[in-house]
N, CA, C and O atoms as a GROMACS GRO file, in nm:
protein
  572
    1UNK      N    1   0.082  -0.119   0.000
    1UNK     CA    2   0.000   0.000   0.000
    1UNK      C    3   0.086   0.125   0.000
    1UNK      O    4   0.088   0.194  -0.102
    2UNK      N    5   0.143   0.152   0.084
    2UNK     CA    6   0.271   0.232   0.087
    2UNK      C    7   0.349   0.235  -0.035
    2UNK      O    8   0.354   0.338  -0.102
    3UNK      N    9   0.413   0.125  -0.073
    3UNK     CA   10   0.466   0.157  -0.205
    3UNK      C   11   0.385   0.190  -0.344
    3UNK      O   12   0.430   0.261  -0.434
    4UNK      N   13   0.220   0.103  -0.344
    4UNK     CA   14   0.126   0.192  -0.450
    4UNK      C   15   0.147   0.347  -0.370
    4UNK      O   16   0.254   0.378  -0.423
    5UNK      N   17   0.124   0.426  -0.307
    5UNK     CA   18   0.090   0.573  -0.257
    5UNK      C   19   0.202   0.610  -0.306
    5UNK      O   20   0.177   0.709  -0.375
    6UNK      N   21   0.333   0.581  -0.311
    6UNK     CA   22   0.511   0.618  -0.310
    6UNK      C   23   0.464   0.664  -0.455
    6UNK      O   24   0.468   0.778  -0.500
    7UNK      N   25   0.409   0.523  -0.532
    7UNK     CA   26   0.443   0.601  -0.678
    7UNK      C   27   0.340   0.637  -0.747
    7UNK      O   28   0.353   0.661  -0.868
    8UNK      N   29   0.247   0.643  -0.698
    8UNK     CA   30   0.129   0.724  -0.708
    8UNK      C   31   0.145   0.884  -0.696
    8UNK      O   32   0.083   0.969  -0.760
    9UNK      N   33   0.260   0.905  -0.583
    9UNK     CA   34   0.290   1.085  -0.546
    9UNK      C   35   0.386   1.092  -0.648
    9UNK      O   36   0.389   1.177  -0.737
   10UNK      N   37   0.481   0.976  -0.628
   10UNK     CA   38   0.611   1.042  -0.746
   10UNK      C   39   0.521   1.026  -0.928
   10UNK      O   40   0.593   1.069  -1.018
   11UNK      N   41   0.415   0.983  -0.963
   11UNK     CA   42   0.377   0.972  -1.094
   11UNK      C   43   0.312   1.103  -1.100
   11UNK      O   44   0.330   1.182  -1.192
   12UNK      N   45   0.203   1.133  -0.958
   12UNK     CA   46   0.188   1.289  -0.967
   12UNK      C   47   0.250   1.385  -0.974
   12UNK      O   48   0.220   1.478  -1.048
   13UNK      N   49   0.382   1.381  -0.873
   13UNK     CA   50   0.506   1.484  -0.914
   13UNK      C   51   0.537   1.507  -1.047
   13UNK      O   52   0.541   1.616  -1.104
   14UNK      N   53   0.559   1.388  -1.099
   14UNK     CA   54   0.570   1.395  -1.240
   14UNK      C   55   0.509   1.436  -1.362
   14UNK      O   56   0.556   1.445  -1.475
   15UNK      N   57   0.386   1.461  -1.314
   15UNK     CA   58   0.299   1.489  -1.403
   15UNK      C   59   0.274   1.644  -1.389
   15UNK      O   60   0.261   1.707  -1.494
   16UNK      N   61   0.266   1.704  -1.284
   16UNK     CA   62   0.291   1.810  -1.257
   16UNK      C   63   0.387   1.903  -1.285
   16UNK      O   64   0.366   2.019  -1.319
   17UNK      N   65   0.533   1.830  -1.265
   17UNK     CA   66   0.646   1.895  -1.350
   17UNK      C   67   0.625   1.884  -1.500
   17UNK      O   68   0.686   1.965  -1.569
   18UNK      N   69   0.540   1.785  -1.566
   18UNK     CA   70   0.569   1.785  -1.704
   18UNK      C   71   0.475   1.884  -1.735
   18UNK      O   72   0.516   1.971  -1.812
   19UNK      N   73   0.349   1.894  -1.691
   19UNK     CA   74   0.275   2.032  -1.744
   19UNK      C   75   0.286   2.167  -1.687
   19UNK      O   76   0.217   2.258  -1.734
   20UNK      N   77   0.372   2.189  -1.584
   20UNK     CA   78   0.419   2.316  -1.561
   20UNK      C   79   0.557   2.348  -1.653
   20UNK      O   80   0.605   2.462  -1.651
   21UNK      N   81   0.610   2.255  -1.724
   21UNK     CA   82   0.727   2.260  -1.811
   21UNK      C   83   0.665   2.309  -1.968
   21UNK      O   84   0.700   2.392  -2.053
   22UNK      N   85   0.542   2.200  -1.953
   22UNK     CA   86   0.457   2.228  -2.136
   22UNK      C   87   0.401   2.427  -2.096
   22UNK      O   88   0.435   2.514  -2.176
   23UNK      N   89   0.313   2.466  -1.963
   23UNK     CA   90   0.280   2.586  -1.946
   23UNK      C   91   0.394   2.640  -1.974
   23UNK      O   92   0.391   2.669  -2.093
   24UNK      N   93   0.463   2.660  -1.942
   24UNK     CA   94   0.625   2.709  -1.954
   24UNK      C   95   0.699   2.813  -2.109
   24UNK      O   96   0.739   2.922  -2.149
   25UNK      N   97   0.670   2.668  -2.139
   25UNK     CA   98   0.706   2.656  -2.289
   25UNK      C   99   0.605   2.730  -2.398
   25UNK      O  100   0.641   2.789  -2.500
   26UNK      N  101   0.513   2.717  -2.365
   26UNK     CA  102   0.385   2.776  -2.441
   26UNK      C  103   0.362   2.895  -2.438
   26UNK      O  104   0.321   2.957  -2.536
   27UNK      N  105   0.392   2.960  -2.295
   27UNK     CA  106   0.394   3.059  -2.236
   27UNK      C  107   0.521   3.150  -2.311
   27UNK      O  108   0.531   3.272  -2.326
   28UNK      N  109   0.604   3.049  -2.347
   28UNK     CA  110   0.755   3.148  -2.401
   28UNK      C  111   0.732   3.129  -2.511
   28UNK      O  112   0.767   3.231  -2.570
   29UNK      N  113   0.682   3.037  -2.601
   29UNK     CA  114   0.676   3.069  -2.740
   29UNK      C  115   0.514   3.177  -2.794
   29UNK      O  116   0.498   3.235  -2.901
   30UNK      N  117   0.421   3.172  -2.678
   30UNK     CA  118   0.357   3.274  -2.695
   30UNK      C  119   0.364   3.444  -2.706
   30UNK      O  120   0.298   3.528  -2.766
   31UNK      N  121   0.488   3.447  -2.610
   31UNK     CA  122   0.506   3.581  -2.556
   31UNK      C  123   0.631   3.606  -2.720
   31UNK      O  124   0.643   3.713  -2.780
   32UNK      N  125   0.666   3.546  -2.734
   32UNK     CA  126   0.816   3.543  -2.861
   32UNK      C  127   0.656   3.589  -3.014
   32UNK      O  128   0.657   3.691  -3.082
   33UNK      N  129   0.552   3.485  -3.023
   33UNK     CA  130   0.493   3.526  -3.143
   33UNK      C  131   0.416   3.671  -3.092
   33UNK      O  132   0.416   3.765  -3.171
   34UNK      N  133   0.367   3.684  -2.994
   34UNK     CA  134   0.342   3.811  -2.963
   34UNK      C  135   0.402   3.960  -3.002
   34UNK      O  136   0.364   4.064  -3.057
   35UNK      N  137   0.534   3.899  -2.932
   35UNK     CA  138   0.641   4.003  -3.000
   35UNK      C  139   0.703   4.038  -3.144
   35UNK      O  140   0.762   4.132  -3.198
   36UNK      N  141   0.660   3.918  -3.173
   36UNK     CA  142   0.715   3.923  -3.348
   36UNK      C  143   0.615   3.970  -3.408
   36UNK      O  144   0.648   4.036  -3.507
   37UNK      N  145   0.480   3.962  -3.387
   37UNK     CA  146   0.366   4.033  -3.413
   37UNK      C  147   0.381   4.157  -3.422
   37UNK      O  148   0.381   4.217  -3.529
   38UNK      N  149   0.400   4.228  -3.267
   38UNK     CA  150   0.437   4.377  -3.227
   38UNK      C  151   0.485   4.440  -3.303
   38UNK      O  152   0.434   4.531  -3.369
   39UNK      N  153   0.656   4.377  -3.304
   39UNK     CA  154   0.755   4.434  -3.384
   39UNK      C  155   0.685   4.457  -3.549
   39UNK      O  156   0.664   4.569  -3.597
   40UNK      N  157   0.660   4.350  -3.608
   40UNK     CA  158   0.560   4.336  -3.733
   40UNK      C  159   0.454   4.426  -3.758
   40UNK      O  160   0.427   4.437  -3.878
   41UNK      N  161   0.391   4.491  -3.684
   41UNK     CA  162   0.282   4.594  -3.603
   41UNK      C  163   0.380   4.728  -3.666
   41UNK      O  164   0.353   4.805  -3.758
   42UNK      N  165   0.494   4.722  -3.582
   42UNK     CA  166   0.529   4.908  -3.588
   42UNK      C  167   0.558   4.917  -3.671
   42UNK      O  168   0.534   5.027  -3.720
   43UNK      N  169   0.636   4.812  -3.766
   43UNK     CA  170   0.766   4.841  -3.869
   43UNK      C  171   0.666   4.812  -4.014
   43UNK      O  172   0.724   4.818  -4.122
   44UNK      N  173   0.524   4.783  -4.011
   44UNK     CA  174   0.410   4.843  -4.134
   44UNK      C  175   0.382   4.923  -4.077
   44UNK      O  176   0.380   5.008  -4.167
   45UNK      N  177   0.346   4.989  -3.967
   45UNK     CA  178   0.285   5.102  -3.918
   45UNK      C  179   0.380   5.249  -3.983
   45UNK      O  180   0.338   5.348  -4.042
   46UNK      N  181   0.511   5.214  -3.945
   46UNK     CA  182   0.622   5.345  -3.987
   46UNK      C  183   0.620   5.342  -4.135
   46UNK      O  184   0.632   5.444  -4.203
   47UNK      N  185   0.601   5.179  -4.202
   47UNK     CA  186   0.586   5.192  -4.341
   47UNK      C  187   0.503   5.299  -4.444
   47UNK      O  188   0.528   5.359  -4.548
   48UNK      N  189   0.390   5.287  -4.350
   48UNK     CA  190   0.286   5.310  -4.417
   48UNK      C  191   0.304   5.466  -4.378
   48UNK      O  192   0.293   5.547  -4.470
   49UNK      N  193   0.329   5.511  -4.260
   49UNK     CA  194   0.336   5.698  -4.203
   49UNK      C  195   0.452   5.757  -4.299
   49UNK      O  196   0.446   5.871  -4.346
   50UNK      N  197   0.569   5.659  -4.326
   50UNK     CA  198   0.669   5.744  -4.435
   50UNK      C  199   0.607   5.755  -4.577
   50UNK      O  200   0.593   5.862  -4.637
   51UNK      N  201   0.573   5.643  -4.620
   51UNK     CA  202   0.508   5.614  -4.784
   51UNK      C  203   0.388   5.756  -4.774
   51UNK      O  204   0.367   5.831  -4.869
   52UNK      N  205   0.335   5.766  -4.669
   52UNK     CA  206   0.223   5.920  -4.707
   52UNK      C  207   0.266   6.023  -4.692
   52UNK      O  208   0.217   6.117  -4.754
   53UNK      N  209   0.373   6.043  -4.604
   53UNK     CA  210   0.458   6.168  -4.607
   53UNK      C  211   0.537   6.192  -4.711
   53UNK      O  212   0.560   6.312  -4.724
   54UNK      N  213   0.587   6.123  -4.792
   54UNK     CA  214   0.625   6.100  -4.930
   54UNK      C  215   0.544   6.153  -5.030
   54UNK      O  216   0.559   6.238  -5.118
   55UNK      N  217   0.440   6.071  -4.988
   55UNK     CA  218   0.337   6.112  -5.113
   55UNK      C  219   0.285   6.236  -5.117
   55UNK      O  220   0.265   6.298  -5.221
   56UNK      N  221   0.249   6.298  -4.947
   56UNK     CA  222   0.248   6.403  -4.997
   56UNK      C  223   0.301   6.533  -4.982
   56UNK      O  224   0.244   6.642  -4.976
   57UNK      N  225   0.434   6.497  -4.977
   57UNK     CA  226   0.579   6.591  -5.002
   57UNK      C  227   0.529   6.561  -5.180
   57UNK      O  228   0.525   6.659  -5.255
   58UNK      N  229   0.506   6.469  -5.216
   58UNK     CA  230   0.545   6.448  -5.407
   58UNK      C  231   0.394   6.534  -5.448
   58UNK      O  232   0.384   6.583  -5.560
   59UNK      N  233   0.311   6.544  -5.376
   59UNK     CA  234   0.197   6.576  -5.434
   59UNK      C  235   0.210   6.780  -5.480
   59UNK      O  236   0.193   6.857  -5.574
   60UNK      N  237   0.262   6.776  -5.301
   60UNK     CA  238   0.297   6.959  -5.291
   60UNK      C  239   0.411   7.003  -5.346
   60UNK      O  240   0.440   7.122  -5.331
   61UNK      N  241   0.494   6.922  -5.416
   61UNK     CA  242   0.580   6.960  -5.497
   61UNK      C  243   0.552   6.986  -5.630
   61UNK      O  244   0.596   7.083  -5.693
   62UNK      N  245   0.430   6.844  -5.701
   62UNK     CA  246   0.359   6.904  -5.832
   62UNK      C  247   0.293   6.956  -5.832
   62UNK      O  248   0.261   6.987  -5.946
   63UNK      N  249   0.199   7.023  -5.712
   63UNK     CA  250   0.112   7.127  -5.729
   63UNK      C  251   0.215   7.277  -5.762
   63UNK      O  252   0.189   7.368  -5.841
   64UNK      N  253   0.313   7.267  -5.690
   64UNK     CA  254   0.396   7.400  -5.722
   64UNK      C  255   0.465   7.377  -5.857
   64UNK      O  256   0.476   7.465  -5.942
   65UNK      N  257   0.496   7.292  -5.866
   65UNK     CA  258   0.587   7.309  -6.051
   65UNK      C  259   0.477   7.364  -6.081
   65UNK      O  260   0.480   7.486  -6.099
   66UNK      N  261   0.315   7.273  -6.098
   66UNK     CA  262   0.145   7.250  -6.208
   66UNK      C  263   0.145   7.415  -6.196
   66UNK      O  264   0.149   7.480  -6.300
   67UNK      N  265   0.140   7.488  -6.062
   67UNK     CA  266   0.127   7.636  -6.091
   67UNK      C  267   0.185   7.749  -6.151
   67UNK      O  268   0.145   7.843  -6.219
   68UNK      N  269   0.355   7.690  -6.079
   68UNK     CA  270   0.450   7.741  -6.162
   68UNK      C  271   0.392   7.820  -6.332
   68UNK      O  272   0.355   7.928  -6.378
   69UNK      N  273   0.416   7.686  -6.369
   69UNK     CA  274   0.392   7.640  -6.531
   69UNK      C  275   0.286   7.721  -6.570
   69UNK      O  276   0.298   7.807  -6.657
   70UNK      N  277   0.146   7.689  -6.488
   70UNK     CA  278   0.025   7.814  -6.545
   70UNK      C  279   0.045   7.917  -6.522
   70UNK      O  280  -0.023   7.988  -6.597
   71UNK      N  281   0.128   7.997  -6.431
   71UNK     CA  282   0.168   8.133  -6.445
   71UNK      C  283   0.232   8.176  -6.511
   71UNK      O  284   0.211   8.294  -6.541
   72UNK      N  285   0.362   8.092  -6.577
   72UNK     CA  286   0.443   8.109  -6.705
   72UNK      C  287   0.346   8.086  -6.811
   72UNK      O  288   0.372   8.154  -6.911
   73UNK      N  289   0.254   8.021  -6.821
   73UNK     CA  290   0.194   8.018  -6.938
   73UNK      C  291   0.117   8.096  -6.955
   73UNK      O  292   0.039   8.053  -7.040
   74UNK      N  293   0.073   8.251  -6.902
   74UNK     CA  294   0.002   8.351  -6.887
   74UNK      C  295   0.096   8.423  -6.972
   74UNK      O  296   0.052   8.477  -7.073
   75UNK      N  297   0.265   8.434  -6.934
   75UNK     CA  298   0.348   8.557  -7.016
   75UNK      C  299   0.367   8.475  -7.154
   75UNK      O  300   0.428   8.543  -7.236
   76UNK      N  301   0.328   8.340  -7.204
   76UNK     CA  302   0.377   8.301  -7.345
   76UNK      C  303   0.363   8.406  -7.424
   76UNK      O  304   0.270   8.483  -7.400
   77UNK      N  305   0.488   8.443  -7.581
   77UNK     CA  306   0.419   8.537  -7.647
   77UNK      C  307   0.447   8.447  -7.797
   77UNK      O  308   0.516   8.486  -7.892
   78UNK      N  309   0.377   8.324  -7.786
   78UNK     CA  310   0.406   8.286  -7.908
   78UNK      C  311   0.416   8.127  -7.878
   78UNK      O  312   0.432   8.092  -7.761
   79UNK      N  313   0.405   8.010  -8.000
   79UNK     CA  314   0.404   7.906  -7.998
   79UNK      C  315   0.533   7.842  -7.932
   79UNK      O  316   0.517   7.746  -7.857
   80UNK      N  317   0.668   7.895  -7.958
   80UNK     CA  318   0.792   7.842  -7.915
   80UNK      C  319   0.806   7.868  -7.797
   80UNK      O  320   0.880   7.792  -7.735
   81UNK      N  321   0.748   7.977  -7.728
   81UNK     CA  322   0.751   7.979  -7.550
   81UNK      C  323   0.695   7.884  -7.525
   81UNK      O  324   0.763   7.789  -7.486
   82UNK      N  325   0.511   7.863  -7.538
   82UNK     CA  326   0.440   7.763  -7.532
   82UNK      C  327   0.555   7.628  -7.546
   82UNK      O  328   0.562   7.565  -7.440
   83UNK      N  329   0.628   7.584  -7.634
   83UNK     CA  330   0.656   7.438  -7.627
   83UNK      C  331   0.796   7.424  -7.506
   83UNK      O  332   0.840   7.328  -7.443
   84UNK      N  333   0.826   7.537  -7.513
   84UNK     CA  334   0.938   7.528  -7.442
   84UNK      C  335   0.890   7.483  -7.226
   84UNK      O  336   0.921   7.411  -7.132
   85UNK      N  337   0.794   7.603  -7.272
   85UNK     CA  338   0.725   7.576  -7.137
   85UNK      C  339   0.676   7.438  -7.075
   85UNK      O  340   0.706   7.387  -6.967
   86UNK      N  341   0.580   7.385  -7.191
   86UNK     CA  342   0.620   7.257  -7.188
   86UNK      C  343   0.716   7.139  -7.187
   86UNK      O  344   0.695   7.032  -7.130
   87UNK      N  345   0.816   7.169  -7.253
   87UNK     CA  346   0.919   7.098  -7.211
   87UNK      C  347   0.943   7.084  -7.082
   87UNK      O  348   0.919   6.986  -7.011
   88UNK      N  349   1.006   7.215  -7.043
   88UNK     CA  350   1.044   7.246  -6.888
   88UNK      C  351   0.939   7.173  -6.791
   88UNK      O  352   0.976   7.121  -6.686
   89UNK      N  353   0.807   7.175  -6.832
   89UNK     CA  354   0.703   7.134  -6.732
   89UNK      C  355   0.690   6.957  -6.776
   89UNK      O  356   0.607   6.893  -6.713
   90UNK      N  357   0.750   6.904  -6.855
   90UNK     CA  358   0.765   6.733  -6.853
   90UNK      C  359   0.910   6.738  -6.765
   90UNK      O  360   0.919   6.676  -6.659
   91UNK      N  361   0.990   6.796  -6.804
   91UNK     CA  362   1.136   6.793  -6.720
   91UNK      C  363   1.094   6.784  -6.532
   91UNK      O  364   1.126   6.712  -6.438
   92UNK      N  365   1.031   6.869  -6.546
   92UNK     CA  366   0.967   6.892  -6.384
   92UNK      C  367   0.908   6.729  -6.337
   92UNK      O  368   0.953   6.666  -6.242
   93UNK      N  369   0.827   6.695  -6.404
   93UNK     CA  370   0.782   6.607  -6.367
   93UNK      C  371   0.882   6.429  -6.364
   93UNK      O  372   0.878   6.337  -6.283
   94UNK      N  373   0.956   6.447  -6.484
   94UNK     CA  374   1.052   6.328  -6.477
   94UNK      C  375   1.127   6.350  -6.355
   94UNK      O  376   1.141   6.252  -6.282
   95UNK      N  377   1.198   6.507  -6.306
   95UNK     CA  378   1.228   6.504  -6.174
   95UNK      C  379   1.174   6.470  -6.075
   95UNK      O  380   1.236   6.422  -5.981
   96UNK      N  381   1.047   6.487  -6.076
   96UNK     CA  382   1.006   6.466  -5.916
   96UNK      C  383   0.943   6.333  -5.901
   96UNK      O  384   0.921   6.288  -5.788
   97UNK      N  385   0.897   6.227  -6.071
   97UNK     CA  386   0.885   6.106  -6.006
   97UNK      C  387   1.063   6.056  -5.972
   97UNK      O  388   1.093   5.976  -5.883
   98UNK      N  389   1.123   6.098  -6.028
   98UNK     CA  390   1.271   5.998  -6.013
   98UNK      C  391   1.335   6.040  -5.845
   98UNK      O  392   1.426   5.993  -5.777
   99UNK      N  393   1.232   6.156  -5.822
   99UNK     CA  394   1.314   6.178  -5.689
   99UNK      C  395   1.232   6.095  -5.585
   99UNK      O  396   1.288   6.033  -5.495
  100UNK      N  397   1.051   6.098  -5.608
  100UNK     CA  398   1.029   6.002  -5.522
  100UNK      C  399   1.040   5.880  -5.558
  100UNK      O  400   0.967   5.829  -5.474
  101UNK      N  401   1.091   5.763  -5.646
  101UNK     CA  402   1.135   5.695  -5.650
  101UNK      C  403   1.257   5.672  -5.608
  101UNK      O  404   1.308   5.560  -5.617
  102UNK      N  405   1.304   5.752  -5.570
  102UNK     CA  406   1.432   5.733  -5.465
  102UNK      C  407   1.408   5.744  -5.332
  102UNK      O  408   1.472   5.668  -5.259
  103UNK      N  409   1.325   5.829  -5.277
  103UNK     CA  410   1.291   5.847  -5.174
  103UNK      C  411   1.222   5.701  -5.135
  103UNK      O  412   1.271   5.637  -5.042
  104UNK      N  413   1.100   5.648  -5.211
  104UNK     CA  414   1.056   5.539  -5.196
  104UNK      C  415   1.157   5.438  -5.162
  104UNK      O  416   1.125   5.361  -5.072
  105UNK      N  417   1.248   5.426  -5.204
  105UNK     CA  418   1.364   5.324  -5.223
  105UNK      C  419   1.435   5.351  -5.115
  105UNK      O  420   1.486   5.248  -5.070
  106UNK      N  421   1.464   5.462  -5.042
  106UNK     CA  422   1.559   5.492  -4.917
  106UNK      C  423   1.426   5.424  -4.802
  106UNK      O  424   1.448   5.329  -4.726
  107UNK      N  425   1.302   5.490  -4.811
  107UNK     CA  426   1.211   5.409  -4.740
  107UNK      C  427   1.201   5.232  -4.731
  107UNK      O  428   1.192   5.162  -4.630
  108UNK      N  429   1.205   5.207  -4.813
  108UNK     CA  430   1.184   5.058  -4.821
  108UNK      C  431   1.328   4.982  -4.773
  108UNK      O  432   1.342   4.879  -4.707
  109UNK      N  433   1.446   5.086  -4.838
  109UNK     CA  434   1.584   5.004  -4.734
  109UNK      C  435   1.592   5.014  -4.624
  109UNK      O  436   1.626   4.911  -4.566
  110UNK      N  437   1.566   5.131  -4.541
  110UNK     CA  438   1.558   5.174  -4.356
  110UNK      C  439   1.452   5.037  -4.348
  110UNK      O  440   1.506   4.943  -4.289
  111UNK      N  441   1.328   5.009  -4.389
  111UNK     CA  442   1.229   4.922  -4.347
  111UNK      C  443   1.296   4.796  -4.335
  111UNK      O  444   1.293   4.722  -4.237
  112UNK      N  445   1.361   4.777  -4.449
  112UNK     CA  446   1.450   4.618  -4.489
  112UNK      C  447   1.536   4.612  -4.353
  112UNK      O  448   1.527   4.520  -4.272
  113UNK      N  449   1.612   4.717  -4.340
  113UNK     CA  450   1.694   4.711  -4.236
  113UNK      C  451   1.670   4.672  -4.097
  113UNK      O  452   1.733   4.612  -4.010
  114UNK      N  453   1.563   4.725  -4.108
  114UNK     CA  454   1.416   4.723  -3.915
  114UNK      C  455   1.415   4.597  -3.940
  114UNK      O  456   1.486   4.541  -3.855
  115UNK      N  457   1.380   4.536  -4.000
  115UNK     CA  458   1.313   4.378  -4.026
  115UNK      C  459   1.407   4.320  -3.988
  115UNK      O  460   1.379   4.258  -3.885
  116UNK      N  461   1.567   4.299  -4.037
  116UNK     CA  462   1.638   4.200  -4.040
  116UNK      C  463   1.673   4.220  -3.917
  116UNK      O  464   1.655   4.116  -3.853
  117UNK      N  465   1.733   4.340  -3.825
  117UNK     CA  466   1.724   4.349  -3.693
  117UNK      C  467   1.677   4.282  -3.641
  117UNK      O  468   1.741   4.191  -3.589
  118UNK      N  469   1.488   4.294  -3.622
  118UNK     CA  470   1.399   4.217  -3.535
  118UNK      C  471   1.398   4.090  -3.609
  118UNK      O  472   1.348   4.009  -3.530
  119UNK      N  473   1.424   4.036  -3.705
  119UNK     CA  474   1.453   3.894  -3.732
  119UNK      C  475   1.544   3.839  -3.675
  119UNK      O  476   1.530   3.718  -3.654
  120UNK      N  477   1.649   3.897  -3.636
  120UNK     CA  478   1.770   3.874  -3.561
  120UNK      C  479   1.723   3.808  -3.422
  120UNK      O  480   1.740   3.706  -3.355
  121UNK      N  481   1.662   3.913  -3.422
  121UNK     CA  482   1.631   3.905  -3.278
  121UNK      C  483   1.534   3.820  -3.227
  121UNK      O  484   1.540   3.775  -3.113
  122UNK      N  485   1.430   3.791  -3.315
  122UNK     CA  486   1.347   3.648  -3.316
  122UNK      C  487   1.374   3.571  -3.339
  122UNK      O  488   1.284   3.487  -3.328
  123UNK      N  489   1.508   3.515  -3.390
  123UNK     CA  490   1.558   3.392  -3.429
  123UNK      C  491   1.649   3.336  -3.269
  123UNK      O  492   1.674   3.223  -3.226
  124UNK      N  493   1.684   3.501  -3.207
  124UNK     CA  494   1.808   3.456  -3.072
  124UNK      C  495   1.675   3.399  -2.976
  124UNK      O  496   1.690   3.302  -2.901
  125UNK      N  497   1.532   3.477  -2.988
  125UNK     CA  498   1.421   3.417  -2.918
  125UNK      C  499   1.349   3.254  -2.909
  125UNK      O  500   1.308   3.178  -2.821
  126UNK      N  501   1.359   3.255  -3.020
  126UNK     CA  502   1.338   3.116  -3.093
  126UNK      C  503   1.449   3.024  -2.994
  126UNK      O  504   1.407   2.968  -2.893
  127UNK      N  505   1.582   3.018  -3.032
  127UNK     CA  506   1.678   2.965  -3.001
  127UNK      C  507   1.713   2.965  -2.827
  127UNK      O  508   1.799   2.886  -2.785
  128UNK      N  509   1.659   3.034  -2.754
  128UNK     CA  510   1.625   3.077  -2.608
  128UNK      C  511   1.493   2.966  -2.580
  128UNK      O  512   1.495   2.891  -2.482
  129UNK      N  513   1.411   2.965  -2.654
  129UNK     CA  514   1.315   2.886  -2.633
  129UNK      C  515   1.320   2.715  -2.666
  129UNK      O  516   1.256   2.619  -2.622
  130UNK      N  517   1.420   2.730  -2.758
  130UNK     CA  518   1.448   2.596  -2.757
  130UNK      C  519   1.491   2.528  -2.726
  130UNK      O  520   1.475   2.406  -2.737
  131UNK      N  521   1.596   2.618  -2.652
  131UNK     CA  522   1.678   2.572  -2.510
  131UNK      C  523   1.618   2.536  -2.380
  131UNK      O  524   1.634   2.444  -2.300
  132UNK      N  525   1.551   2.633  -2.386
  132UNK     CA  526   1.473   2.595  -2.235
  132UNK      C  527   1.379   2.473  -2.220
  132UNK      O  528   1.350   2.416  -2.114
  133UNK      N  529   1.331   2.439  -2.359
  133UNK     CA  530   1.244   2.303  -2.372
  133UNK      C  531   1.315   2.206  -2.385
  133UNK      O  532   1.264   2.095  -2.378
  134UNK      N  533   1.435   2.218  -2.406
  134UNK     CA  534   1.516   2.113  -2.438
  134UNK      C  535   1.566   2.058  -2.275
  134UNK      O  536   1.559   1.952  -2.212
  135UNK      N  537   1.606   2.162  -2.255
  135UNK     CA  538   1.657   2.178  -2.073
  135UNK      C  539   1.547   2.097  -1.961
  135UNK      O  540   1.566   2.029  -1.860
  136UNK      N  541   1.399   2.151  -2.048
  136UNK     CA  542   1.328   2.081  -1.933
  136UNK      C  543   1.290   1.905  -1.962
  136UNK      O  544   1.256   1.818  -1.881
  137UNK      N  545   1.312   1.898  -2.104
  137UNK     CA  546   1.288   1.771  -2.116
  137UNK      C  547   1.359   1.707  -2.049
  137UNK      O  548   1.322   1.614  -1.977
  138UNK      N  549   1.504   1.757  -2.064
  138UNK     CA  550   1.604   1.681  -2.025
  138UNK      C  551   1.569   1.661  -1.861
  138UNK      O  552   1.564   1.547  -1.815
  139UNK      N  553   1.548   1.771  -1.781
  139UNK     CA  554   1.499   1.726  -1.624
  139UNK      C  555   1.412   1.651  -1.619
  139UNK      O  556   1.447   1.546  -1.566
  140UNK      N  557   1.254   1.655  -1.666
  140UNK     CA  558   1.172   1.553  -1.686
  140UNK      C  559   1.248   1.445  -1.743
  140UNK      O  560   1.280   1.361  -1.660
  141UNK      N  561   1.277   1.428  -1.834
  141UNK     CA  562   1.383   1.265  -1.803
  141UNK      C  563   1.412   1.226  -1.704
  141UNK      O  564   1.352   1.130  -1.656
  142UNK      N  565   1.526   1.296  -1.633
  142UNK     CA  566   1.570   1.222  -1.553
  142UNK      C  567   1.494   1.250  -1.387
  142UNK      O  568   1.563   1.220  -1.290
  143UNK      N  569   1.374   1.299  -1.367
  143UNK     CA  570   1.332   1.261  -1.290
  143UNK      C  571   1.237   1.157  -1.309
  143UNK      O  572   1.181   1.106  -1.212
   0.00000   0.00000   0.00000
């Protein structure tokens, strides 16, 4: 009787350590996707606040050439001002998409950059977590 009760407590011990080890574990790979979430959270969030400040830095820049241009096109005195004006006012515009296409492109590398950081850093999480499950198996073994 005594020895059924002996391993009756030690099978409960055991069972107890193994699901406070699984809570454990669940608990750390929850809090790790949480965070990778988060991080995932700010770094579209900043995406998306630079890409409109962009856009409309690019917008208030062609509204000022677009006016520019109609106020010069008030003094035309003749067809060759007219084309010239036009010229100048396509020139305007190949500038300012090629500039926010650069700008876009400096945006999207800072973003690239955020990412691989916090990838970094979810992979050392990952690897923290797999340690510690590994660690507890290994105690649950050998108790």
């Amino acid at each position: 009787m005594k020895n059924n009760r002996k391993m009756a407590d030690t099978m409960e011990d055991a069972a107890t350590t193994m699901t406070d080890h699984a809570r454990d574990t669940f608990t750390t790979v929850n809090n790790s996707m949480l965070k990778a979430l988060e991080q995932n959270r700010v770094i579209t969030q900043n995406l998306f606040k630079a890409m409109q400040e962009e856009s409309l830095r690019f917008m208030n820049t062609r509204l000022e050439h677009n006016s520019r241009a109609v106020e010069k096109s008030r003094e035309c005195q003749g067809i060759s001002q007219l084309i010239t004006l036009q010229h100048d006012w396509l020139m305007d515009i190949a500038r300012d998409y090629a500039e926010l296409n650069k700008r876009f492109g400096e945006v999207l590398h800072e973003m690239t950059e955020q990412t691989a950081e916090h990838a970094s850093d979810m992979v050392a999480d990952a690897s923290r977590v797999a340690q510690k499950t590994e660690a507890a198996a290994e105690r649950v073994a050998a108790e």
